[in-house]
N, C-alpha and C positions, 0 to 999 in steps of 0.2 A: 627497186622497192615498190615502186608503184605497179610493178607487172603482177607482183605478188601480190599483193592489195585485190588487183583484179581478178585471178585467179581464186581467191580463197571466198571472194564473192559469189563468184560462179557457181562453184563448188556446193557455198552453203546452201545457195538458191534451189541445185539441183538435188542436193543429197537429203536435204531436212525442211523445203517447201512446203510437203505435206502438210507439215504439223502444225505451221502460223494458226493465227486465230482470225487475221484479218491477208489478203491479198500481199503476197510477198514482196510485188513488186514495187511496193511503199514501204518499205525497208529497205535504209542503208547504213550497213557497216561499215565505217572504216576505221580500220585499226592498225598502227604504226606498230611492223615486226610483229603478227601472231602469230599465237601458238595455238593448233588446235589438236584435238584429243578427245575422243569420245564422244562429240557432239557439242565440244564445250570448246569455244574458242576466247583466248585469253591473251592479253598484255601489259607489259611494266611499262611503255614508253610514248602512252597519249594515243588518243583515240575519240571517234566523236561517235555518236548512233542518234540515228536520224527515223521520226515514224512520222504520221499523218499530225499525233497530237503533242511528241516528246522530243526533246531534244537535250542528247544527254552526252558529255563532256567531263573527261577524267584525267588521271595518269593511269593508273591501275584499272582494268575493264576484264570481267569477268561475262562473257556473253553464253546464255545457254539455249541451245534449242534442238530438242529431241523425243523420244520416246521413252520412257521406262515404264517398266512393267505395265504395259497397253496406256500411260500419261501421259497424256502432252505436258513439256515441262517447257517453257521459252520465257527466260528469266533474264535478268543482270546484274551482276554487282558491282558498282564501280567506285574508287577514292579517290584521294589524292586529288588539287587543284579542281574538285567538284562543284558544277553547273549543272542545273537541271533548268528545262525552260517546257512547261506544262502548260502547254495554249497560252503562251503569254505570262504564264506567271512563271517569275526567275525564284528557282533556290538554289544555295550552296549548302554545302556542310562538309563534313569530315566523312560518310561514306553514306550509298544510295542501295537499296535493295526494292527491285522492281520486279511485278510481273503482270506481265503483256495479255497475259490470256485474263485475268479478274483485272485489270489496270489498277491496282495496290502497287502501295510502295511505303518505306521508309526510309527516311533523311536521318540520321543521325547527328547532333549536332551542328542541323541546320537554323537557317535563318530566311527569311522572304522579306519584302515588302510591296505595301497595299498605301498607295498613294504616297502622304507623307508619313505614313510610319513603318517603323523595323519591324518587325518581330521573330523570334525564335525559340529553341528548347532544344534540353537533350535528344528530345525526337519527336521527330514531325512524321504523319501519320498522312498518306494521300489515299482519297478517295477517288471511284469511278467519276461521280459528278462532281470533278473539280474543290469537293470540301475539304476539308483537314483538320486534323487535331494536330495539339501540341499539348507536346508533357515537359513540368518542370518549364513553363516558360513564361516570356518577357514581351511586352511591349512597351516602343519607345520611340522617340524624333531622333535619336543621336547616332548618329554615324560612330561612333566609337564604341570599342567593347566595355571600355567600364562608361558606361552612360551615366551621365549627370541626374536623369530621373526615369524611371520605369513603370510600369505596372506588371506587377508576378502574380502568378497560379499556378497549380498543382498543372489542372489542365485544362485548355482552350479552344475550344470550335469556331472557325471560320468558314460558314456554309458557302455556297456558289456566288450568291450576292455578295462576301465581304463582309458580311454582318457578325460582328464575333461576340460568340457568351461565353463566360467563365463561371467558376463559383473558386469560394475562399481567396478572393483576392485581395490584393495589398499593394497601396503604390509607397513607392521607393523613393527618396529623395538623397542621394550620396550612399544609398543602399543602408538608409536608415528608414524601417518602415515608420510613416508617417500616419494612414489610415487603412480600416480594414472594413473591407464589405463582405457580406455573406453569398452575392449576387451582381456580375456586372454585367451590362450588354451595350454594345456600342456600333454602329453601323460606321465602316472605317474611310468606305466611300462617299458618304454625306458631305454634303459642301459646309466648308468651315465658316459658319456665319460667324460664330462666338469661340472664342479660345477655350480648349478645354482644361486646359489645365494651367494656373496663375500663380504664383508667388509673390509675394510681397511683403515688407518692412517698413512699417514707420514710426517715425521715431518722432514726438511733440517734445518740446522744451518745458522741461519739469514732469516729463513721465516715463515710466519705462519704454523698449521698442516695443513695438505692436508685431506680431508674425501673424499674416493671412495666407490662408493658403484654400485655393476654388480647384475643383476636380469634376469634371463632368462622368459621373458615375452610371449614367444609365444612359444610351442614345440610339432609338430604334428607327423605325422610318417615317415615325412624322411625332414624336416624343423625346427631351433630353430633358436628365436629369443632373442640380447640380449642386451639388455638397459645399459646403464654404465652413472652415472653420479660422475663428483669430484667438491668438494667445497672446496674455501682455504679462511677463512675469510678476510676481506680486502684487499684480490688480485683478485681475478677471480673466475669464473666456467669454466667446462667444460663436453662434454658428448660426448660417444660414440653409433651407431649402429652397432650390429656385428649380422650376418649371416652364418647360416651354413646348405647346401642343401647337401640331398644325395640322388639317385634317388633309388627307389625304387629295379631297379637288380643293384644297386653297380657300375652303367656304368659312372654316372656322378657325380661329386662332384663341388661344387661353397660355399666359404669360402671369406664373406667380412666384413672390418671393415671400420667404420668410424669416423673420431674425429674431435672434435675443440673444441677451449676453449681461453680464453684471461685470463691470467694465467702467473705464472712470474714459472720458475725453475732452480734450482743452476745450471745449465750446462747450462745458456742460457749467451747469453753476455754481458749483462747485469741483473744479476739477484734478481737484485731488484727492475725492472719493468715487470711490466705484460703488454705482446703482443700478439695478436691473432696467434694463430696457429693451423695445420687443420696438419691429417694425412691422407690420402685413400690409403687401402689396398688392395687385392682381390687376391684371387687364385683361377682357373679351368681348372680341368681333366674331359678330356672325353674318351672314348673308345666305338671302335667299338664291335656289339656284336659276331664277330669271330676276339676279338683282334686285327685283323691286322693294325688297323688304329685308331692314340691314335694323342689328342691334349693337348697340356698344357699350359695354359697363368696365367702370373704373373703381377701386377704392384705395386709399391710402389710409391706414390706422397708424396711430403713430405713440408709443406711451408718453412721451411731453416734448414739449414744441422742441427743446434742444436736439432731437435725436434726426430734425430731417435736415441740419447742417453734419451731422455726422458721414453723413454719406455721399457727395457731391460727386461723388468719380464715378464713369459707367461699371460700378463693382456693383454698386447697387440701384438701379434707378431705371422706371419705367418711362420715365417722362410724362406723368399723369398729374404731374406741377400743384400733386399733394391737393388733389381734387377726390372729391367718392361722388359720381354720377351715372345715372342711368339713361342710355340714348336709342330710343327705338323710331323707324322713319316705315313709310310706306309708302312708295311711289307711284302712282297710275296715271296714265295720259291725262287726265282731266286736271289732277289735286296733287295733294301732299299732305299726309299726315302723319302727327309728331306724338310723342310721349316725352315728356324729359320728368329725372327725378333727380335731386340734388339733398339729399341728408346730410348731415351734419354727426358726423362720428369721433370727431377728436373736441374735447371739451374746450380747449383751448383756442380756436377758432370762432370768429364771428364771421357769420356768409347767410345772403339771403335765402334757407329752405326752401324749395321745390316740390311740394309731396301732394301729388307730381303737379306739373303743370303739360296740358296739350292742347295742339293748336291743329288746326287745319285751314290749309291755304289752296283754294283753287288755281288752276294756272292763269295767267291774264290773258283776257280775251277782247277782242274787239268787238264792240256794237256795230253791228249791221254795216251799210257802207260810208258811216262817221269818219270811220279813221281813229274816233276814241277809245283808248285802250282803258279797261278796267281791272284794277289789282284789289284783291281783299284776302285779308288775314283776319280770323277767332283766333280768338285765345281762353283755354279758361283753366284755373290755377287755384293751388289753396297755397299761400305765402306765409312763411313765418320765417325773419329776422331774428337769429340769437346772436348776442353780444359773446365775447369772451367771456369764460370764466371770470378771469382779473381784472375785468372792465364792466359786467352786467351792473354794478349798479348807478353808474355813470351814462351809461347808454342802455336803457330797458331793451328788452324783447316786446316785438309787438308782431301780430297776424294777422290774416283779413284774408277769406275768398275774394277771387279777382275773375269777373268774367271783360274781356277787352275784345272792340272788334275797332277795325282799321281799315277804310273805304278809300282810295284815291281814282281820280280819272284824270289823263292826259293826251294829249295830241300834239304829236311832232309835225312840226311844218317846215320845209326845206326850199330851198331858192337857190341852186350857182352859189355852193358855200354857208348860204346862212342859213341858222339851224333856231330855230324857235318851237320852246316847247311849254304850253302854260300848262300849269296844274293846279288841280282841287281836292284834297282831301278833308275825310272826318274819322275823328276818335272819339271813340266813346267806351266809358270805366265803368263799371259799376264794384264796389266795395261791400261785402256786407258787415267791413268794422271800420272806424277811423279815429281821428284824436279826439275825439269829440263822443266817441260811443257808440254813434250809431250805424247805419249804413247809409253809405251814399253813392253820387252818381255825377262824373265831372264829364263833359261832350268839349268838345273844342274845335273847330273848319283850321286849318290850314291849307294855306296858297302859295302856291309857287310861277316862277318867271326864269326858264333857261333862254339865253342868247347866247349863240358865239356864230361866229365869221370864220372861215378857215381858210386863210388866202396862200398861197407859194406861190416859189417863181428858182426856176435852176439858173445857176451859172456855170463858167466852166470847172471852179474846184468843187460848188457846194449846191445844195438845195434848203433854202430858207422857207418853214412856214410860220407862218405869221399868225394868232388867233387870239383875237381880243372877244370877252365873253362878258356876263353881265350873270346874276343870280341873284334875286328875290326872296326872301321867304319870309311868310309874313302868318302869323298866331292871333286868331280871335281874344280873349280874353276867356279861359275858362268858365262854364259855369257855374263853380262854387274856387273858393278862395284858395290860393298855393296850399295854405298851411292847414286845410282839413284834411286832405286823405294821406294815408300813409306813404311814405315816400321808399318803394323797394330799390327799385333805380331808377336811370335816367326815364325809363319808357313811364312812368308817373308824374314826372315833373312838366309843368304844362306853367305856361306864363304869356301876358299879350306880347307881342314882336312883330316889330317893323325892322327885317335887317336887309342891308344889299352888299355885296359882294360885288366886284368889278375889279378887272386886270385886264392882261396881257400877256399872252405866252409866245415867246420867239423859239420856234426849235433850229436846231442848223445839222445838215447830213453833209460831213464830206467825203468826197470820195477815196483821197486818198488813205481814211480809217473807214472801210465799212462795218457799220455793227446794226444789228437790232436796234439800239435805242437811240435818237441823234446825240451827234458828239457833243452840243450844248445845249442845254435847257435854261433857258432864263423867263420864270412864270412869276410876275411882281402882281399883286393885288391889295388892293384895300376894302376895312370893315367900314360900314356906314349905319348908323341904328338915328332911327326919328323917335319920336314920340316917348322917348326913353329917360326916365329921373337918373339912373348909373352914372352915365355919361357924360360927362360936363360937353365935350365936342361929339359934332354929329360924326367925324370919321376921327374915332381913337386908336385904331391901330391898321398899320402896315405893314404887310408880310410881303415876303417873296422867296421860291425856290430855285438855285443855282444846280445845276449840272454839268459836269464834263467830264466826257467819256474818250477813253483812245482805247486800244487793243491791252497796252499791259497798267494802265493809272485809271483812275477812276476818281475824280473831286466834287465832293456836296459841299451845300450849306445850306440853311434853312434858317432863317433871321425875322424875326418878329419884332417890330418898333412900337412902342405903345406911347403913341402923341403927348397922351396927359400928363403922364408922368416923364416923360423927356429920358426913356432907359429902354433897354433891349429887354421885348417880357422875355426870347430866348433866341438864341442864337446858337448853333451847331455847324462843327465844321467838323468835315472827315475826310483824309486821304487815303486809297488803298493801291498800292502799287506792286508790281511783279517785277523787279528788275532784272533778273535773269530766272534759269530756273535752280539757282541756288539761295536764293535770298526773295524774301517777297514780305510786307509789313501793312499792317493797316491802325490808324489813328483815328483819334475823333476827338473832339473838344465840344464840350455840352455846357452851356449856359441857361438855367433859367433863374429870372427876375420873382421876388416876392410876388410879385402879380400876376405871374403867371398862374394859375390855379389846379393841382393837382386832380384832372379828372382824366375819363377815358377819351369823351370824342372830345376833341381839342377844340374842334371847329364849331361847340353847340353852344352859344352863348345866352339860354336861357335862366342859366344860373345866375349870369352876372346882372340881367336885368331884373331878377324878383331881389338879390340879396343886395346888399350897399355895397362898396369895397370896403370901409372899414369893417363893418363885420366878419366877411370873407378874409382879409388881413390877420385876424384875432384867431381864424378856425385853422386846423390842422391842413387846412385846401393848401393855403400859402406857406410854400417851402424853400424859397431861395438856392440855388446851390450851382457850383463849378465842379464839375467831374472832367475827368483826363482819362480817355481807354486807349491800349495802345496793345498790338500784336506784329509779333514776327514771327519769322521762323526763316533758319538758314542753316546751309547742307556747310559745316566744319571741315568733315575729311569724308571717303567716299563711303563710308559707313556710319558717319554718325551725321547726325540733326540734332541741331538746337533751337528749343520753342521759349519766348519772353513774354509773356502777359502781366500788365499793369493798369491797374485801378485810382487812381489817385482823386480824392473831392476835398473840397474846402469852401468856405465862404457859406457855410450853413446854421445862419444865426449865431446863437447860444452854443450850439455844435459840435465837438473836437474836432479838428481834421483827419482825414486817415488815407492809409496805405497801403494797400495790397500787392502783392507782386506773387508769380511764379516763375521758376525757370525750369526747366527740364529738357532732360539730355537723350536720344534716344539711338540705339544699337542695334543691328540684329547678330546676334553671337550664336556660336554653334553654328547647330543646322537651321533651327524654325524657329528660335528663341529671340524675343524680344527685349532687351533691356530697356528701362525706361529709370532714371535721377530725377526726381523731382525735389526742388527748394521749393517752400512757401513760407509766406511768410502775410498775416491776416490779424487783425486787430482779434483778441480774445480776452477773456477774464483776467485776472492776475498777470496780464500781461506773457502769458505764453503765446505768443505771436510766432515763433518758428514751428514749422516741420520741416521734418527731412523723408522723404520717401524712397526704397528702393524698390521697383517690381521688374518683374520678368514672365514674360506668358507666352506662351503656344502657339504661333500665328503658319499662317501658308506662307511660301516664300515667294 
């Protein structure tokens, strides 16, 4: 049979070479038992055809190449157990009709795929450059013919790139149309940053189930578009727009979402009515194309404060932490300079307004051959503080132009280890409003004193450094009183201070764990304030930071003793461990004391010496409380994962205690499909504290 093969090769080559379109000798036929006739050679029993760009595999092969009335005709038709592989791209279907001299073709009943997904139609349509329509057809992730979810159209173009547009589409869910667009376009080779397509159920105790359902409806080459609608029987709907641009050199990025929906949900306050609520989102960066000039704006609008716990899950959230600001920077070898704008767009929010505030800061520069380094920062701003709505007349709104300039000099001195560095700075405020009415102008010198030692020594398992340090800082007495200029934040508050700082930090590196950071940290220090009415003793508090590190465990603690009062102001422990890689947990235990006092920098203790501690006791500063967080996650069987998150605090005054937890379960089913069980369960209104969640979404595998 093979002599025959050979023979009927020869044959074609000599008797119908003429007519090829391209160089014969790049064609090969082999066909199992042909029949030839007329020019047209043909068989029932398998056969492959091979060219430069096709390669084409049947049972039934219809091969033609000849003359008719002065035509070149060099065609094929082939069925049965049909392969087509078109530079790389594989189809099947049920039969193929090609020709060689226009490179056309149709698939009947074919099907292809383009990364992770299917698609097919009664018939597929090939073009010279690699494009293709499809009629009557489907895309999908599912390996199976009745597919769990789809998207249909009449008809379908996938140009050369993989980029495919449809119109009158409808995606399919159990081949129940679910939504209908007039227009889709989707780029199928894009890398899968975000799922396109999501489902989800949840179901709160005391409401109906919720059904969500996300579809990414539009996706081009640097633009997706993405549809979100939720249904809760006998309560509401609702639906989102979400957007996400990226410019084609990576300079600019524009990320918006949109919601509303009239909708009842357990965190609302009343929730067991459905109220209209609307969310708008948006974040944009831009940068210059020699970096030096970058903008960044954020807004979050919200219709009332309940609605930005409604969304906690990356379904909907920018990470803009329900901020609206405007960030523009300009960077030159010499300077820096700032714009910031911070408006206030949700009535319900108190935050100190920025419209705008901008600064410029030179780089620091050395005088001559001093060695003294000099840093300065302007600032200048128009301020305005608004209260909450439901708190404005408990805490007024107040504002005031603010011009601030900020002068330090320093000189580092070094020795074999020891490192000395004194510093001198000055601030100066001017206000043109204050409690008082008018405008004013507060100057203050601050001084500072670094020391530390940084001594080591190796042995044969370990390397010990050793580095006891000292820090100074010490505040003139402003010159006009705390309580005249307005207070926006910490950078207004000024008071006299005499405080030191001194400790000890032991690091330890051994060798048998090499890591980045030493495998223990032990940095003890204590506060020391002179001159100070606060403070009954000259050192009220002692801290110290614990570290240890191996390859799969990781142990902190962070412990504050406050002398006076004979109690921990706070103490923190946290373990995070990886025990295998089926199992890994991390914990923490958070203690703060009524005395500790709720601010940002921990370490600034000018607060404590303008206010008394009983008064700061009385103010919302002092908050007492014990919190418990605790995370796991471990691999069950070889396809699922189980994630545990808990919240737990108590010991807060007046307080209730409470309890948070999550569990969720996680699957990948199907082909690309993610399952995801979520329990929660969260302190809310009328006591609907449970949900139950089911989702499943679209991932790469």
């Amino acid at each position: 049979m093979n002599l025959m093969r050979v023979l009927f090769l020869v044959a074609s080559f000599l008797l119908f070479g003429s007519v090829f379109a391209t160089d014969t000798t790049q064609f090969t036929v082999n066909l199992k038992n042909p029949i030839y006739k007329e020019g047209v050679i043909s068989t029932d029993q398998g056969g492959v055809i091979t060219s430069p760009e096709l390669r084409i595999q049947a049972r039934h092969i219809v091969y033609i190449n000849k003359i008719e009335k002065g035509k070149s005709i060099h065609q094929v038709i082939a069925e049965g157990d049909l392969m087509l592989d078109n530079m790389g791209r594989i189809y099947i279907g049920r039969r193929l009709e090609y020709d060689f001299i226009t490179k056309t073709g149709v698939v009947y009943e074919g099907a292809t795929a383009v990364d992770l997904w299917f698609l097919g139609g009664e018939k597929i349509r090939l073009n010279p450059d690699r494009s293709y329509y499809l009629y009557n057809a489907f895309i999908t992730t599912s390996e199976s013919k009745k597919a769990d979810w789809k998207i249909q159209s009449r008809e379908l173009e996938i140009d050369r790139k993989s980029q495919l547009t449809g119109k009158n589409v409808t995606f399919r869910f159990w081949d129940t149309p679910i939504l209908w667009v007039p227009a889709f376009k989707s780029n199928l080779i894009k890398p899968l940053t975000e799922t396109p397509v999501r489902y989800k159920i949840e179901w709160d105790k005391g409401l109906w189930p919720k059904l969500s359902m996300r579809y990414r409806i539009f996706s081009w080459e640097n633009l997706d578009l993405f549809f979100r609608l939720n249904i809760r029987p006998s309560k509401g709907v609702g639906g989102a727009i979400e957007s996400n641009y990226r410019s084609l050199d990576k300079r600019k990025r524009l990320q918006t979402k949109s919601y509303a929906d009239h909708d009842a949900f357990f965190r609302d306050t009343d929730s067991d009515k459905a109220r209209f609520h609307y969310r708008l989102q948006g974040l944009y960066e831009a940068r210059s194309e020699d970096n030096r000039s970058q903008i960044y704006l954020t807004y979050d609008k919200l219709s009332d404060r309940n609605m930005q716990v409604d969304f906690p899950t990356p379904d909907f959230e920018v990470s803009t932490v329900k901020e609206t600001f405007l960030k523009i920077r300009n960077y030159q070898d010499w300077m820096i300079l700032g714009i910031n704008a911070r408006p206030r767009i949700n009535s319900f929010q108190g935050l100190k307004q920025e419209l705008p505030e901008s600064f410029w800061t030179p780089h620091p520069f050395t005088i001559g051959p001093t060695g003294i380094i000099s840093e300065n920062r302007l600032r200048v701003s128009y301020l305005d503080y608004v209260s909450a709505n439901d708190i404005e007349r408990a805490v007024p709104d107040f504002h005031s132009a603010r011009i601030a300039t900020h002068n330090e000099l320093y000189r580092p001195f070094t020795y074999k280890g020891l490192n000395i560095t004194p510093l001198i700075g000055f601030t100066g405020i001017f206000y043109n409003e204050s409690r008082d009415g008018g405008a004013v102008g507060q100057a203050v010198l601050n001084y500072e004193l670094f020391i530390n030692l940084n001594l080591y020594r190796h042995y044969q398992t370990l390397r010990h450094v050793f580095e006891p340090y000292i820090h100074y800082k010490g505040l003139t007495h402003p010159t006009i009183s705390p309580d005249r200029p307005y207070i926006f934040d910490i950078d207004d508050g000024f008071n006299r201070l005499y405080q030191l700082q001194t400790g000890v930090r032991n690091s330890f590196y051994l060798k048998k764990y090499p890591l980045f950071e030493p495998n223990f940290i032990a940095d003890i220090y204590l506060y020391a304030f002179f001159a100070d009415r606060t403070f009954k003793k000259t050192i009220p508090k002692v801290q110290g930071l614990f570290t240890w590190n191996f390859p799969t465990a990781k142990l902190t603690s962070q412990i504050g003793w406050n002398v006076e009062e004979q109690v921990f102001d706070f103490a923190n422990v946290g373990l995070a461990w990886t025990i295998n890689e089926n199992f890994a947990f991390k914990t923490e235990f958070r203690h703060r004391s009524r005395f500790e006092w709720r601010k940002n920098e921990l370490h600034n203790y000018i607060m404590e010496v303008t206010r008394g501690i009983p008064e700061l006791l009385r103010s919302p500063l002092s908050d007492g409380r014990n919190t418990l967080l605790t995370r796991l996650q471990m691999k069950i069987a070889p396809q699922w994962t189980a994630r545990f998150e808990s919240h737990i605090g108590w010991g807060r005054g007046g307080e209730p205690n409470y309890n948070e937890a999550k569990v969720e379960l996680i699957t990948l089913i199907s082909t690309s499909w993610k399952l995801r069980l979520i329990f929660t369960h969260s302190p809310a209104p009328k006591k609907k504290n449970d949900r139950f969640s089911f989702a499943f979404s679209l991932v790469r595998k």
